[in-house]
C-alpha positions in Angstrom: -9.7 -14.7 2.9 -6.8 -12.1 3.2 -6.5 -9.1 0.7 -5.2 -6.1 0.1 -6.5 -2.9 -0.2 -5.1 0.3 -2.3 -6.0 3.5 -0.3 -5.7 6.8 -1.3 -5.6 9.0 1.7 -6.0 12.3 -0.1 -3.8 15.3 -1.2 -1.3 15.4 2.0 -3.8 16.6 4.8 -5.4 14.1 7.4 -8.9 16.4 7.1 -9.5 15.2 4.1 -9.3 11.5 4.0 -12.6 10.1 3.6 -14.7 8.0 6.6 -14.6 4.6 4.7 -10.9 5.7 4.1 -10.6 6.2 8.0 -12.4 3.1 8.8 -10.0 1.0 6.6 -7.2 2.4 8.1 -8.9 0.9 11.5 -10.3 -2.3 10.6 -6.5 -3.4 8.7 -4.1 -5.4 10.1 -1.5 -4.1 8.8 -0.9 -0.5 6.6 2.1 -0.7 4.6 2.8 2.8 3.7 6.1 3.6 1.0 9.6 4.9 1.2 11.8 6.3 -0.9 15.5 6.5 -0.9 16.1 8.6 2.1 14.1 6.8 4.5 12.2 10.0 5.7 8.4 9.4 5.9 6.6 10.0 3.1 3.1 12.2 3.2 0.7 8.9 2.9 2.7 7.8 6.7 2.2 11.1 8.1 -2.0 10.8 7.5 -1.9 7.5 8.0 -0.2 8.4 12.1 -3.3 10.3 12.6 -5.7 7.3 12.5 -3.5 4.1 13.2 -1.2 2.6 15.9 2.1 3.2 14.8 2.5 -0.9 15.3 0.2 -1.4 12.4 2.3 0.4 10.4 5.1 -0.9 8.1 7.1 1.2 5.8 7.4 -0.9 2.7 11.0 0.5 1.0 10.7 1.4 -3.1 14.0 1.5 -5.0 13.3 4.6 -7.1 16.5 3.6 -9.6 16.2 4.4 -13.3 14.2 1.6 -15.1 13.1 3.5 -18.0 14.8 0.5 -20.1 15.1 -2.5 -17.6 11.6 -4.1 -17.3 13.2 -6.8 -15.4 14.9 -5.1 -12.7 12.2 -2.9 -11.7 9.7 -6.4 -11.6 12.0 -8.3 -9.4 12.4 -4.6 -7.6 8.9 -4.4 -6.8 9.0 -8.3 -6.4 11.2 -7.3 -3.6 8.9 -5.1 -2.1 5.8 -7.5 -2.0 7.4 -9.5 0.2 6.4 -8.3 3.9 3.3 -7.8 2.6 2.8 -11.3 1.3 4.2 -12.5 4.5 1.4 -10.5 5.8 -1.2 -12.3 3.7 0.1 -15.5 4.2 -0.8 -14.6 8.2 -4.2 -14.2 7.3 -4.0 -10.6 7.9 -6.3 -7.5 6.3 -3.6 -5.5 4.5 -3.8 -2.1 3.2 -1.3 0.2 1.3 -2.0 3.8 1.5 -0.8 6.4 -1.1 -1.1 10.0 -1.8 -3.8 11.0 -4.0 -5.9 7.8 -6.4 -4.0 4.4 -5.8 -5.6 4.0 -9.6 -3.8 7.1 -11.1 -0.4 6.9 -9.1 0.8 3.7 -10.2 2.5 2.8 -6.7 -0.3 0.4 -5.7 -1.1 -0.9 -9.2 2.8 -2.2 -9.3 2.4 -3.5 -5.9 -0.5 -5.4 -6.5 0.9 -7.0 -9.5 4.2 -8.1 -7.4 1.2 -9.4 -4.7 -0.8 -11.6 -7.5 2.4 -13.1 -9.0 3.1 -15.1 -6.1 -0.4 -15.0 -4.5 -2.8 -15.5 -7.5 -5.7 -16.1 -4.9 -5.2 -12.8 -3.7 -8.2 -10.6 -3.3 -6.5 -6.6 -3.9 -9.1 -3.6 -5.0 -8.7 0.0 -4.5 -11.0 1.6 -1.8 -13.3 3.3 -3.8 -17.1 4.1 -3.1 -17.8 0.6 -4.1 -15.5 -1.0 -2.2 -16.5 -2.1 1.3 -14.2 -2.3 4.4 
């Protein structure tokens, strides 16, 4: 069975992502990393370089609009951005999607995972924890 897996790779220095972390980032398929507006690479890419071949990595864009009162725009926007990853997991692939800091406290992965389960309700996704294995 496919899943996905929420990563936090640390505060913004590759010396501090954990070994499980680093043997996640090895074992996946595919690491989705995120993407604002400007396209630059973000801090969880630039970690993520340091352990992965750049072909396993796949920026996954985030429209960062204004949805303090549009529930359903930002759901079909992060609709939007599940799809390569469910593509992924349609493959059959190991997917992972790193993030600065706790993918439980910086709601990036929680969102993600959500869009993921909606159209893929058999859809293993955990963050990598201490309990979690690879």
């Amino acid at each position: 069975m496919s899943k996905l897996i929420g990563l936090g790779v640390g505060p913004g220095d590759p010396d501090y992502v954990t070994v499980k972390g680093v043997k996640a980032i090895k074992v996946a398929d595919v690491i989705f990393v995120p993407v604002g507006n400007t396209g630059d690479p973000g801090y969880a890419e630039e970690i993520v370089r340091h352990y992965a071949p750049q072909d396993n990595i796949v920026r996954l864009p985030f429209e960062l609009g204004n949805w303090a009162d549009d529930y359903e725009e930002r759901r079909l926007a992060w609709d939007e951005a599940a799809k390569p990853v469910i593509e992924a997991l349609n493959e059959g692939k190991q997917c992972l999607f790193a993030t600065i800091g706790d993918p439980n406290v910086y709601a990036t992965f929680t969102y993600l995972a959500r869009a993921v389960s909606r159209a893929r309700p058999d859809t293993e996704t955990n963050e990598l924890t201490e309990k979690t294995t690879c």
